[in-house]
Structure formats: C-alpha cells, structure tokens
BAVEXVEX-540026 format. One record per residue (C-alpha): x, y, z; residue in three letters. Coordinates in steps of 0.5 Angstrom, whole numbers, padded with zeros to 4 digits, always signed. Layout:
BAVEXVEX-540026
XYZALA;...
END
This chain:
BAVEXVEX-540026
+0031+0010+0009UNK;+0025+0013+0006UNK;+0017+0012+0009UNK;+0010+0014+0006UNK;+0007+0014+0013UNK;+0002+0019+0010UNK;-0001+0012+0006UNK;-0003+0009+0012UNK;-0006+0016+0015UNK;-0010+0016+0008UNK;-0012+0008+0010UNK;-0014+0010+0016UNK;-0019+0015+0015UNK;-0021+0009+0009UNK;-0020+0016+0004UNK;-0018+0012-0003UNK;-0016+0019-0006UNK;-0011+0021-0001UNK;-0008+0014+0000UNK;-0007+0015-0009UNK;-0004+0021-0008UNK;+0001+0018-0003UNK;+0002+0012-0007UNK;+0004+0017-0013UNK;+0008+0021-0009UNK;+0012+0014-0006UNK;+0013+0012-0011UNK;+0016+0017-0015UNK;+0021+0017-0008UNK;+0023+0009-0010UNK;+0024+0012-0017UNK;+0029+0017-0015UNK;+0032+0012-0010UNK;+0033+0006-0017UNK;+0036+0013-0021UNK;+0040+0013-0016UNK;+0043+0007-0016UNK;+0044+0007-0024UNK;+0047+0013-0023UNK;+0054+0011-0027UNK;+0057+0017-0023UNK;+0056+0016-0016UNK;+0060+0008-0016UNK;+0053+0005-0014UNK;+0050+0000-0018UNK;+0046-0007-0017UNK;+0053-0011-0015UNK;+0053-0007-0008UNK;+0047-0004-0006UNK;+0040-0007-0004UNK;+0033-0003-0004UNK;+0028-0007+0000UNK;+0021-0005-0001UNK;+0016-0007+0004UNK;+0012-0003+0009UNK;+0010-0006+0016UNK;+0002-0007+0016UNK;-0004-0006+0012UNK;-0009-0002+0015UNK;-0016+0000+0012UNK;-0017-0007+0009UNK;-0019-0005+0003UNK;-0023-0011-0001UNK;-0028-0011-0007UNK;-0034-0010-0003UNK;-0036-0011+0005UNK;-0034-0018+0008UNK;-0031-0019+0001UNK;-0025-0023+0001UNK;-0018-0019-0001UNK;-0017-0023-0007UNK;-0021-0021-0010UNK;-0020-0014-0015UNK;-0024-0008-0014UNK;-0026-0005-0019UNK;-0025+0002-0023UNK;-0021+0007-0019UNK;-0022+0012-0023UNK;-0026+0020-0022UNK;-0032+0018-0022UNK;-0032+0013-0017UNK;-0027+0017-0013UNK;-0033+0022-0013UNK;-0038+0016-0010UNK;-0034+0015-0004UNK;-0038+0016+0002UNK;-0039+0014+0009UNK;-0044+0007+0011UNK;-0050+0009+0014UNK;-0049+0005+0020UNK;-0042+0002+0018UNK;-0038+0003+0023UNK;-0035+0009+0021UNK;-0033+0006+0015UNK;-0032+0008+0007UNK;-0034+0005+0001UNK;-0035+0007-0007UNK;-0041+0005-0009UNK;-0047+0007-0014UNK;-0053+0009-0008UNK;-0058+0008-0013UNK;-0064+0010-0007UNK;-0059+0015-0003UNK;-0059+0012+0004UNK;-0052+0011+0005UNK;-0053+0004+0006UNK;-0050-0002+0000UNK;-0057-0005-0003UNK;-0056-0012-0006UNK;-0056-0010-0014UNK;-0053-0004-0013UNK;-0045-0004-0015UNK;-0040-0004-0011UNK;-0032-0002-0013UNK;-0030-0002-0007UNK;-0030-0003+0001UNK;-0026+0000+0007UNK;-0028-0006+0012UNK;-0024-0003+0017UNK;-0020+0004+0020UNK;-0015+0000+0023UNK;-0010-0005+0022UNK;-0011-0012+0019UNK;-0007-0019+0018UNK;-0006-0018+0011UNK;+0000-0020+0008UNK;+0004-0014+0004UNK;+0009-0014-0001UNK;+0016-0016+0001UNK;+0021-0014-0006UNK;+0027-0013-0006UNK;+0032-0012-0012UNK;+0040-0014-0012UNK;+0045-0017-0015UNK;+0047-0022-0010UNK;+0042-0023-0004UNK;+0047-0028-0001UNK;+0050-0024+0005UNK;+0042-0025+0008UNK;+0043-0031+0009UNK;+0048-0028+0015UNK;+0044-0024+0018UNK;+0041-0026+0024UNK;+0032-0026+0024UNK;+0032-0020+0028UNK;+0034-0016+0023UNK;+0032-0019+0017UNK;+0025-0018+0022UNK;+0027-0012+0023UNK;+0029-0010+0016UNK;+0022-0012+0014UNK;+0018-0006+0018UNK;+0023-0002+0014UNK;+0020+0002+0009UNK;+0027+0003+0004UNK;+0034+0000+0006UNK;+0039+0002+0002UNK;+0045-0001+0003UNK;+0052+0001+0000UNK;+0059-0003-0001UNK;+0056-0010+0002UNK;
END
C-alpha cells in the first residue's frame, strides 16, 4: 500500500504548489508500482495482481472560482499563477489564484480568477475510483465491507489472485 497523505495536508492548508509537488511525487510511486507489476522477472503480471487507486476524501474543494461548481475546469496552473496564490481578505482562511488588479485581497467582478480553494477541510466531492487487472471477477466475492474498506485505501496490490 502506498499513501500520498501529504496531498491532503497541501489541500488542507488550500496550497496548489504543494499539493502538485505531492501529486508528482505519488505519481511517480504508482509508476513505479505498474513497472512492477510489468516486470517479466518477478512472476507478476496483470493476470494476478490488482492495483486500486483511489483516496479516501476530497479536501479543500478546490473549484474554478469561489461558489463555482466542481465541474467546472480551472484555469492555467502554471508559475505565474502559482505565484498569485494568496489568502481572501475576509474569507475564512481560504486561498485562491487570482489577478488582485486593486491589491485588497478581496475577488472583484471583472478581475480573473484561476482558482478557489472553498474550504480547508473535507468535502462531499466525489473522487476517482480506477483500477486496472486482467480479470476483476473475484470482487464479485468479496463481501461490501471490504470492497468499503479497499475504497479508503490508497494502492492495493494483490498477488496470486
């Protein structure tokens, strides 16, 4: 099992930098768990193991602007709007990337948006559930909660199915 518990830190504290250099940092570990698996020379392969990717809750409620639904795209994550992170005068505790074109701290109509953090804690949001095997018949044997229980897991592996 492999955890990126320091993603949710960075979504806590609303930091998009942070949380990217988490994200790379996980992924790189998920990258290193499939070479695994392809690995002819260990006897794993997609026939006899599953990796589950998933996490167990959304924090942050990180959206395209403040109040904006999640299903909405942000926009440009890049340095410069990195650097224009900063805290909402008045908001909560709460960050966002946005061009301050008056310096109060505070999100104008008119002035451009990339991104909002609506919360520093948990929120209802869904979250990716992927998986990749061969053969995903043997869930169907599984009883719920552990189906519940691997759905709070980060990474599974399993071997010799």
């Amino acid at each position: 099992m492999i955890e990126g518990g320091a993603i949710d830190v960075a979504a806590h504290a609303n930091n998009m930098y942070a949380m990217i250099g988490e994200m790379i940092d996980f992924n790189e570990a998920v990258q290193a768990v499939i070479d695994w698996v392809e690995d002819p020379s260990n006897g794993s392969d997609w026939n006899n193991t599953l990796v589950i990717v998933t996490g167990d809750h959304e924090s942050g409620y990180l959206t395209a602007g403040p109040g904006v639904f999640p299903d909405e795209p942000i926009g440009d994550v890049n340095n410069t709007t990195l650097s224009l992170e900063k805290l909402i005068t008045n908001g909560g505790g709460r960050y966002a990337s946005w061009n301050d074109t008056d310096n109060d701290g505070i999100i104008d109509g008119g002035e451009t948006v990339y991104w909002a953090w609506n919360s520093t804690g948990h929120s209802n949001t869904l979250i990716p559930f992927t998986r990749e095997a061969l053969d995903l018949n043997f869930l169907q044997i599984m009883r719920p909660a552990m189906i519940l229980f691997a759905a709070s897991i980060l990474i599974i592996l399993m071997c010799s199915l």
